[in-house]
MDTraj code that builds the backbone (N, CA, C; nanometers):
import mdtraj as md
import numpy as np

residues = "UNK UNK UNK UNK UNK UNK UNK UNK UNK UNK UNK UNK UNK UNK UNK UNK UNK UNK UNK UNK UNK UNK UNK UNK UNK UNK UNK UNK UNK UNK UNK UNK UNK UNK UNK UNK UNK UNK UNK UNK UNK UNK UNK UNK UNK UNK UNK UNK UNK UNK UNK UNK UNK UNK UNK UNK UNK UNK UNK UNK UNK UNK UNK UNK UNK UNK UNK UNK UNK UNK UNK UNK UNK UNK UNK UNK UNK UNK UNK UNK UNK UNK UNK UNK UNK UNK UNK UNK UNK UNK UNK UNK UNK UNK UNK".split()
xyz = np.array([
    [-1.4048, 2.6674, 3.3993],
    [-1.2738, 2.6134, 3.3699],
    [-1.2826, 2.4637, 3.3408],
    [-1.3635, 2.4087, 3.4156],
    [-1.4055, 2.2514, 3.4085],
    [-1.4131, 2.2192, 3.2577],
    [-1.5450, 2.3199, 3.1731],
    [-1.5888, 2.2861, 3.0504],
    [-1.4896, 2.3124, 2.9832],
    [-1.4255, 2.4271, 2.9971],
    [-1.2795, 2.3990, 2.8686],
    [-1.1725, 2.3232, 2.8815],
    [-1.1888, 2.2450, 2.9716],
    [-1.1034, 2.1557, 3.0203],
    [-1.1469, 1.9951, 2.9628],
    [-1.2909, 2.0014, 2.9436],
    [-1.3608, 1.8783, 2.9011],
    [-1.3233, 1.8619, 2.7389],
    [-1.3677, 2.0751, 2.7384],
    [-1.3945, 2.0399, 2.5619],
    [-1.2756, 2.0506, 2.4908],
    [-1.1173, 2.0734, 2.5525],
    [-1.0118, 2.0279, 2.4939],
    [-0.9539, 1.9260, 2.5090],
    [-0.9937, 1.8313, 2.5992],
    [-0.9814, 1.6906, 2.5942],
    [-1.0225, 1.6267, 2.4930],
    [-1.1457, 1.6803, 2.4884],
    [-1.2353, 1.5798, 2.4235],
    [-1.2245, 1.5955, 2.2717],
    [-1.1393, 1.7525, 2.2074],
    [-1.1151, 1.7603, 2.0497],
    [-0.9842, 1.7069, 2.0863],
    [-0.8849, 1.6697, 2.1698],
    [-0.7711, 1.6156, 2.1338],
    [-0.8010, 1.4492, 2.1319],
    [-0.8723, 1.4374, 2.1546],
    [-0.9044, 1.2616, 2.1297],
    [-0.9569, 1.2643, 2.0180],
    [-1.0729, 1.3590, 1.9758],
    [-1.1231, 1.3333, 1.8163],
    [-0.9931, 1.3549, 1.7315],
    [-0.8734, 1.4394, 1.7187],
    [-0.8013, 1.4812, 1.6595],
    [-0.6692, 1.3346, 1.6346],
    [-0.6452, 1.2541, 1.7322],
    [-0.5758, 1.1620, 1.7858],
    [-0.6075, 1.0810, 1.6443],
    [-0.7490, 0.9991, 1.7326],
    [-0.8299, 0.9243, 1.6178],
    [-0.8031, 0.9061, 1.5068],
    [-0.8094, 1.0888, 1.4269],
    [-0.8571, 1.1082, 1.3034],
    [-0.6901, 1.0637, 1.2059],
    [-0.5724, 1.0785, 1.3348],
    [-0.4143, 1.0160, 1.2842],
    [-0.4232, 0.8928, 1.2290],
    [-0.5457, 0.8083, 1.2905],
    [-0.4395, 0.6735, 1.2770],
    [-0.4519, 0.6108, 1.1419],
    [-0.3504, 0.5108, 1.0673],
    [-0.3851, 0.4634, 0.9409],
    [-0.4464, 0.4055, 0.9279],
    [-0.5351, 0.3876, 0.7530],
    [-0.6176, 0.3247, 0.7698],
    [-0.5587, 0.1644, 0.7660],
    [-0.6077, 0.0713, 0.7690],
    [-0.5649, -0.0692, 0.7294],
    [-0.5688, -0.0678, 0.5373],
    [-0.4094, -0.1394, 0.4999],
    [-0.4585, -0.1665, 0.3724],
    [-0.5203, -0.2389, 0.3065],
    [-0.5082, -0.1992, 0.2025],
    [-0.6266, -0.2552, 0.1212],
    [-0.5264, -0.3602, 0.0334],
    [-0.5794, -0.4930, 0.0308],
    [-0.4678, -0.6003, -0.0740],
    [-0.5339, -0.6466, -0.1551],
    [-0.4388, -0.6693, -0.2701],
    [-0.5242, -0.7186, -0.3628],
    [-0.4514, -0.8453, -0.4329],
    [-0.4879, -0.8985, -0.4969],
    [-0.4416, -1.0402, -0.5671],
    [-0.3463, -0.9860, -0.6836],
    [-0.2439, -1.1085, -0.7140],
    [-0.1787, -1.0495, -0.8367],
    [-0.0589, -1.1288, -0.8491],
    [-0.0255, -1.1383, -0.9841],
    [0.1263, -1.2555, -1.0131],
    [0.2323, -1.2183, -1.0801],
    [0.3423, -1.1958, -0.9992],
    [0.4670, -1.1561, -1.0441],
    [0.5086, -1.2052, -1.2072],
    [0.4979, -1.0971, -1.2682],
    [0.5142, -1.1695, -1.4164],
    [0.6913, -1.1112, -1.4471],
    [0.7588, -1.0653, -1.3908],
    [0.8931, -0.9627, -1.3972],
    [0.9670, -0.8845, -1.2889],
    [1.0927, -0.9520, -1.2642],
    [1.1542, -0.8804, -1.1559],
    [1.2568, -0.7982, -1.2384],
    [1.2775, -0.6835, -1.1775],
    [1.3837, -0.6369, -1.2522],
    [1.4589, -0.5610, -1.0915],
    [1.5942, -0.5731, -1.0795],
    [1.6096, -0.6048, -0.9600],
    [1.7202, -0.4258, -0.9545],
    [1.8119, -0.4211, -1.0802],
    [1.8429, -0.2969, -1.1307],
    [1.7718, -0.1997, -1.0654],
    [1.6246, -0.1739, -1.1488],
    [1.5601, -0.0636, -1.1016],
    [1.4943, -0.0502, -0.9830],
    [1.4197, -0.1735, -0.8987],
    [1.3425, -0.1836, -0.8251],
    [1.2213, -0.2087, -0.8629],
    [1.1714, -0.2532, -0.9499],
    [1.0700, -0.2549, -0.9784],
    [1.0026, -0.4078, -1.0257],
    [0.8828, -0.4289, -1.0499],
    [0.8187, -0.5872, -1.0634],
    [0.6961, -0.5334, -1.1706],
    [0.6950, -0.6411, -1.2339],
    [0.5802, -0.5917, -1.2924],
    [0.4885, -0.7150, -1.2692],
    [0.3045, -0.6537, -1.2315],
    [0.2552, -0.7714, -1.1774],
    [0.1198, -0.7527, -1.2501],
    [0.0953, -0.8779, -1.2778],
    [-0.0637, -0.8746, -1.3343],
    [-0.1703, -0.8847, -1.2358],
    [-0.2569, -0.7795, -1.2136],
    [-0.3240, -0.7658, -1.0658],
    [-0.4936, -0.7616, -1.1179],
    [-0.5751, -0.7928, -1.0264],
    [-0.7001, -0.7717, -0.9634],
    [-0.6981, -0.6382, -0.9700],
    [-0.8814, -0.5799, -0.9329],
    [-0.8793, -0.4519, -0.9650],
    [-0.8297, -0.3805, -0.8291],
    [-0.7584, -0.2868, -0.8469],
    [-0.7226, -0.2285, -0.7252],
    [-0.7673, -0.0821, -0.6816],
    [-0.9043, -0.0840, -0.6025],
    [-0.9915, -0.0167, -0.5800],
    [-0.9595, 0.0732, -0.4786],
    [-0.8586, 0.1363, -0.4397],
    [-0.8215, 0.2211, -0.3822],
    [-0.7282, 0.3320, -0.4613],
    [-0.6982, 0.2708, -0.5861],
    [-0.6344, 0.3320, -0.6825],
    [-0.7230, 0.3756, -0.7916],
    [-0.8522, 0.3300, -0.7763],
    [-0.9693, 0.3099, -0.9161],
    [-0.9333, 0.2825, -1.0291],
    [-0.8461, 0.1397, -1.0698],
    [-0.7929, 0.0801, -1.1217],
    [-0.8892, -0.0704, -1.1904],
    [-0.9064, -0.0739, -1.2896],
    [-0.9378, -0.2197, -1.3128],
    [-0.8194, -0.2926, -1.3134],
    [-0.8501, -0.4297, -1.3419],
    [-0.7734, -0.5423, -1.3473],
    [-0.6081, -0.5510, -1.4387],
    [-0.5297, -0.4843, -1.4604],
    [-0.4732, -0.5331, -1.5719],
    [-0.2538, -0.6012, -1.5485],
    [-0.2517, -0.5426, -1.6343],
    [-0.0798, -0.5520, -1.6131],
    [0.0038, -0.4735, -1.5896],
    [0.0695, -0.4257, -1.4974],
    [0.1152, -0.3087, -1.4942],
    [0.3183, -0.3134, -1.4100],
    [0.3690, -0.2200, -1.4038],
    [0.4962, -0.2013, -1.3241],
    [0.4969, -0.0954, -1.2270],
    [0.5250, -0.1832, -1.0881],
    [0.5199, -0.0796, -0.9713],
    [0.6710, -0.1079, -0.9638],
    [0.7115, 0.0194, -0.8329],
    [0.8312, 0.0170, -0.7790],
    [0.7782, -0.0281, -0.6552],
    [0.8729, -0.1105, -0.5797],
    [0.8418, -0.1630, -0.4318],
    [0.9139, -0.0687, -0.3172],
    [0.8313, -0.0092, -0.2302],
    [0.8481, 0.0471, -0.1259],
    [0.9932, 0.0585, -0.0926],
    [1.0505, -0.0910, -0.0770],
    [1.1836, -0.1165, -0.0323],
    [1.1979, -0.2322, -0.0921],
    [1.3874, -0.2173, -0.1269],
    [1.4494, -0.3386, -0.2459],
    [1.4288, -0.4583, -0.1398],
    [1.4330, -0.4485, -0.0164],
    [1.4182, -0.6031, 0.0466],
    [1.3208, -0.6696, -0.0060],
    [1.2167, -0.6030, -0.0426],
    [1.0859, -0.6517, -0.0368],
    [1.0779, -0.7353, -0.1635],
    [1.2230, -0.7245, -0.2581],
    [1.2129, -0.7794, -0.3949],
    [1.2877, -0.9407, -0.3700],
    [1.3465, -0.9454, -0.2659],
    [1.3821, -1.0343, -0.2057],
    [1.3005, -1.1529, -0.1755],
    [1.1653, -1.1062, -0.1421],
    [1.0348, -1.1905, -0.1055],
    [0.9526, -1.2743, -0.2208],
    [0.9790, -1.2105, -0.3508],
    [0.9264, -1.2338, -0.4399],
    [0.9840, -1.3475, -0.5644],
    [0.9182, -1.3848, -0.6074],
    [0.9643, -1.4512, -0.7374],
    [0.8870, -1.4912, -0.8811],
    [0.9116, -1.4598, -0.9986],
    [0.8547, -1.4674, -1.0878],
    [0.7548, -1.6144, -1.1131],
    [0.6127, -1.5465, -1.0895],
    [0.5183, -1.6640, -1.1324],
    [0.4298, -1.6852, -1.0130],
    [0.4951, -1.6148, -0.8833],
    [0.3950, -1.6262, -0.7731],
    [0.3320, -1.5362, -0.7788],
    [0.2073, -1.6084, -0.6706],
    [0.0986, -1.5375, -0.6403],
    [0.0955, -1.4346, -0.5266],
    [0.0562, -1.3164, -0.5252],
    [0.0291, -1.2709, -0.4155],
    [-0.0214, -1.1679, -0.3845],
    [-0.0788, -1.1187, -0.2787],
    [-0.1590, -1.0434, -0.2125],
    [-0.0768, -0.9017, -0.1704],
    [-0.0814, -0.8158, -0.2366],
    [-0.0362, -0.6759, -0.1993],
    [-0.1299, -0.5606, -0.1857],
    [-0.0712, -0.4647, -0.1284],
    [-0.1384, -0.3238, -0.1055],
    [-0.0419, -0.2605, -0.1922],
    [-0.1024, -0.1083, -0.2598],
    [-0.0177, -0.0753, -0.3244],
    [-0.0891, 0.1157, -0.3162],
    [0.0395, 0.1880, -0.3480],
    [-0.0359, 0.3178, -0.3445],
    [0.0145, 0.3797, -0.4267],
    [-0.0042, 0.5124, -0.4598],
    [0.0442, 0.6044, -0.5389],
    [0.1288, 0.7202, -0.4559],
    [0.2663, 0.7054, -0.4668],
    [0.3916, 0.7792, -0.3700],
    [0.4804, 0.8756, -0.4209],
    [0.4885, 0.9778, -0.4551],
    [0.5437, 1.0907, -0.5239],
    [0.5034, 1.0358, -0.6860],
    [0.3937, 1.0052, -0.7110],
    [0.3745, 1.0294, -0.8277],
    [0.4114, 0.8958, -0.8864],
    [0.4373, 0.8181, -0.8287],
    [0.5159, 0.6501, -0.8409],
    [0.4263, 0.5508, -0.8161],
    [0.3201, 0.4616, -0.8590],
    [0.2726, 0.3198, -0.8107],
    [0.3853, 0.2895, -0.7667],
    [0.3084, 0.2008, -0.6298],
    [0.4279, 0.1688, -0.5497],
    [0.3836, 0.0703, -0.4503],
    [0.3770, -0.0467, -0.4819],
    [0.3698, -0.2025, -0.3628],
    [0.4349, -0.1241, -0.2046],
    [0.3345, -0.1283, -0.1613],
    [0.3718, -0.0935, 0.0198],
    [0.3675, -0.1941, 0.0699],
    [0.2999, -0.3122, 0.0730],
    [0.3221, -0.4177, 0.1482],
    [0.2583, -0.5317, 0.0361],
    [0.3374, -0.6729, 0.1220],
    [0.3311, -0.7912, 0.0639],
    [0.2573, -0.8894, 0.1702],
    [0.1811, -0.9634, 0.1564],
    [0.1586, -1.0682, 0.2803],
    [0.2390, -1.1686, 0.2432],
    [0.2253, -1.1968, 0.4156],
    [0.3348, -1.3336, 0.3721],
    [0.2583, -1.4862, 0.4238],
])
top = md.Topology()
chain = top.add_chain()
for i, resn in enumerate(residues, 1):
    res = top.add_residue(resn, chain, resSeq=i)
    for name in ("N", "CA", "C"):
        top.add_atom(name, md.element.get_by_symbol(name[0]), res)
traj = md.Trajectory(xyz[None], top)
């Protein structure tokens, strides 16, 4: 009873683990377009290697409209970004 007691401990901790997120990944890039209507920015970015993306120009939608709030045409900045029902999509901004 001991050992199945060990060895379901011990897959609910590997299983735990295997939840947590990873840290994102950010990348460089400069607000060239807010468009505040749709939600969306369009930013000229670094390659974004979690997407297998080279470098270029492109239009994401941002996670959340606050987040368009943070921004302004011509700055620089450091985002994570993913692919979300089929949508590029800025998940986070550093600040």
């Amino acid at each position: 009873m001991k050992t199945i007691t060990t060895i379901l401990l011990s897959a609910s901790l590997l299983f735990a683990g295997a939840a947590t997120p990873f840290a994102a990944e950010y990348t460089k890039g400069t607000i060239r377009k807010i468009d505040t209507k749709t939600g969306k920015v369009t930013i000229a970015h670094e390659e974004l290697k979690n997407l297998d993306m080279p470098a270029m120009t492109m239009v994401f939608v941002m996670a959340e409209a606050a987040m368009l709030d943070t921004v302004k045409e011509g700055q620089t900045i450091e985002f994570a970004a993913d692919r979300i029902k089929g949508k590029l999509t800025v998940t986070e901004i550093k600040q």
